[in-house]
C-alpha positions, 0 to 999 in steps of 0.5 A: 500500500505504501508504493501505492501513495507515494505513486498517486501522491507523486503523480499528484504532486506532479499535476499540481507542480505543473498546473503552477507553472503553466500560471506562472509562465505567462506572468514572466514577462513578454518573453513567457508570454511568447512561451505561454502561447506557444505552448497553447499551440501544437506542436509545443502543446502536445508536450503538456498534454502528454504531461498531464494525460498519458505520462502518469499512464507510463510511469505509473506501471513502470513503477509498480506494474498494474498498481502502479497504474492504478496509483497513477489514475488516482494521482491524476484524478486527486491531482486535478481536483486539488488544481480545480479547488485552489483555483476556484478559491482564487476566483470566488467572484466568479465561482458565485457567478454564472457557470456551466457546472450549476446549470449542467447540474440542474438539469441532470443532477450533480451525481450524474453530471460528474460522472458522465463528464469523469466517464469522457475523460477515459478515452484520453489516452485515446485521443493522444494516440489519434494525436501521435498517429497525426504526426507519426503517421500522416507525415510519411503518408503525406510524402508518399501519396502526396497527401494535403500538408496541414499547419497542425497549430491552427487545428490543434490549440487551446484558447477558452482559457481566455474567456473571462470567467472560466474558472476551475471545473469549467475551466479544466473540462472546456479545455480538455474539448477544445483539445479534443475536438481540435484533434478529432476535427484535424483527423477528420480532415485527414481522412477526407483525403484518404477517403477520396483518394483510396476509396471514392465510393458512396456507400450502399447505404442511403442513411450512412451517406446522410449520417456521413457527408458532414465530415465527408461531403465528397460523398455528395461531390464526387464520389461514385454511385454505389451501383456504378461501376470501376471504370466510373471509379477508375476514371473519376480518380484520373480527372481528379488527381494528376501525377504531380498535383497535390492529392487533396480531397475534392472540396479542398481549398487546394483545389481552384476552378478557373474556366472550369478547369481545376488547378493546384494553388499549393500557397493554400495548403497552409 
């Protein structure tokens, strides 16, 4: 039991340390202004995330195996609530204020709100890896098939910590969704072109297109019927890609019409 504490109290220990200097960076002056943005931004935010998410997920059962893991759970979970206290006392103007967490509350019950929102935070590790697989595996795909090049930054970042009385609970979940829908909104984009490129196919089924043209809309410009052919298929693939083009999907802003002929513009690909 006693490695179990020193692990959670550690790890919890560490949350805390390193909520602190994330305060504290931004107050040194313009050049920790520069660093506090640069870290809300990836590639830089990535090393905070993983700091905070995953790295207690490793070092945990480094220590002490499936204890460990277990510690390091706990350390993370009393970590933040430690975090979300102090900075809650720091801000009671806006704690007796209105907040999301009150209404939220009443209007599914304090109990259930907590642990449906407890319940997200266990696909994490799961958006950390969809995070590495963007950068491990998108790049060399990318070189390959001459896939679009994203600026990572512009869709991977956090900013609702500017938004003036956000404070402790609120804080700490809004900014675990604008992480994660800036990741998952990335690896959408992402495979809109593996789909159009590998696959320009509409589905057999009619509800799955509707379900699916939001993140796919190719489905409803380009892609073949699904009772259509491989020569249909074959040949939508060469009027749409060329050798030496940039392999984007169809409604890419990579893509421009001019006299209704398409060319590549690559300033836009970002």
């Amino acid at each position: 039991m006693s490695t179990f504490l020193i692990v959670a109290g550690s790890i919890a220990a560490g949350i805390v340390l390193g909520a602190g200097l994330l305060h504290l960076i931004p107050r040194l002056g313009s050049p920790g202004r520069r660093v506090s943005a640069a870290l809300c931004r990836a590639p830089l935010l990535d090393l905070p995330i993983t700091y905070f998410t995953v790295a207690p997920l490793f070092i945990g059962p480094i220590v002490a195996g499936w204890r460990g893991l277990a510690a390091a759970i706990v350390g993370q979970v009393a970590g933040v609530l430690v975090w979300q206290t102090a900075h809650e006392l720091a801000n009671r103007h806006a704690v007796r204020g209105p907040r999301i967490v009150k209404v939220t509350n009443q209007k599914v019950g304090r109990l259930r709100n907590h642990t449906a929102i407890w319940l997200t935070a266990v696909v994490t590790p799961l958006f950390w890896l969809v995070r590495v697989a963007q950068i491990f595996l998108y790049t060399p795909i990318r070189w390959l098939v001459r896939f679009p090049r994203y600026d990572q930054g512009e869709w991977v970042n956090v900013s609702r910590h500017k938004f003036k009385g956000l404070v402790g609970h609120d804080l700490i979940w809004c900014l675990y969704c604008d992480w994660m829908t800036g990741v998952w909104s990335l690896g959408s984009e992402m495979l809109r072109n593996v789909e159009s490129f590998w696959c320009p196919i509409r589905f057999a089924s009619e509800k799955k297109c509707a379900n699916c043209r939001h993140e796919f809309p190719d489905i409803d410009n380009g892609w073949v019927d699904s009772r259509g052919t491989m020569a249909e298929v074959t040949a939508t693939l060469n009027r749409l890609y060329d050798e030496t083009g940039t392999n984007a999907w169809f409604g890419h802003p990579v893509r421009v019409t001019v006299r209704g002929r398409e060319i590549e513009e690559p300033a836009t690909i970002g």
